[in-house]
C-alpha positions in Angstrom: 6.6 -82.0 9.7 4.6 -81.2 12.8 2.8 -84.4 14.6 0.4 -82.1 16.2 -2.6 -82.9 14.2 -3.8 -79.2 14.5 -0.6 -78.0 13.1 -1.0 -80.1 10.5 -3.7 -79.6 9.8 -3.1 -75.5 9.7 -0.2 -76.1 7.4 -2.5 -78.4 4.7 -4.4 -75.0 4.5 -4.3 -72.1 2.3 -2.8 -68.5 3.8 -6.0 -67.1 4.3 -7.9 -70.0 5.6 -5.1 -70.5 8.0 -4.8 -67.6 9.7 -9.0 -67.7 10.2 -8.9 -70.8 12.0 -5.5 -70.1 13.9 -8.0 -67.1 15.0 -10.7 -69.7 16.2 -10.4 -70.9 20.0 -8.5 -73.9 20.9 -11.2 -76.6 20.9 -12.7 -75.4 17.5 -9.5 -75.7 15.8 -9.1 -79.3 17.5 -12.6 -80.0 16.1 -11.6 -78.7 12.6 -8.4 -81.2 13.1 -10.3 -84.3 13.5 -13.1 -83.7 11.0 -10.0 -83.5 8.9 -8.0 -86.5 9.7 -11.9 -88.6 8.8 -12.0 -87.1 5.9 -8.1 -88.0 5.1 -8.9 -91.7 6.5 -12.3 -92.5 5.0 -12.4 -91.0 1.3 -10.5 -93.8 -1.0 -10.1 -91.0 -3.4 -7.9 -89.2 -1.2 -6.2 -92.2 -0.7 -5.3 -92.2 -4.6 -4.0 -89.1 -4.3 -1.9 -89.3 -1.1 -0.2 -92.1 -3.3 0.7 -89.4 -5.9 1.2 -86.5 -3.5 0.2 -86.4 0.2 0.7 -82.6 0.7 -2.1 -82.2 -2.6 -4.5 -84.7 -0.6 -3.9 -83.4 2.8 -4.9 -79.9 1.1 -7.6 -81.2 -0.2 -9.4 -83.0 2.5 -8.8 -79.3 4.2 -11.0 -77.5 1.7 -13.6 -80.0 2.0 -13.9 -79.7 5.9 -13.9 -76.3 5.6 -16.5 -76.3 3.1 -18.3 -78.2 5.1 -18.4 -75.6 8.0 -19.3 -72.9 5.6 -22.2 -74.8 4.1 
């Protein structure tokens, strides 16, 4: 499992999602990466979820950041 929280957080998202942000520069994708890792920390329903599978809630809190940006 990478600790880079960048490639972590690349690998929590879906194909195509992915490879858009790998495309984004540097800094953006670090941005993406810790707007991520809040979302993992501060949502107790994500916590729930991590308890029953980490890799669904890490996915999840993905979709939600990027939804954010999209908004």
């Amino acid at each position: 499992m990478p600790n880079d929280s960048v490639a972590r957080f690349l690998a929590a998202l879906g194909p195509d999602d992915r490879e858009a942000v790998a495309a984004k520069p540097r800094e953006e994708q670090e941005r993406l990466a810790a707007a991520w890792e809040r979302e993992l920390e501060g949502d107790d329903e994500l916590d729930v979820l991590d308890e029953v599978s980490p890799p669904a809630a890490e996915a999840e809190a993905a979709r939600r950041v990027l939804g954010q940006v999209r908004d």
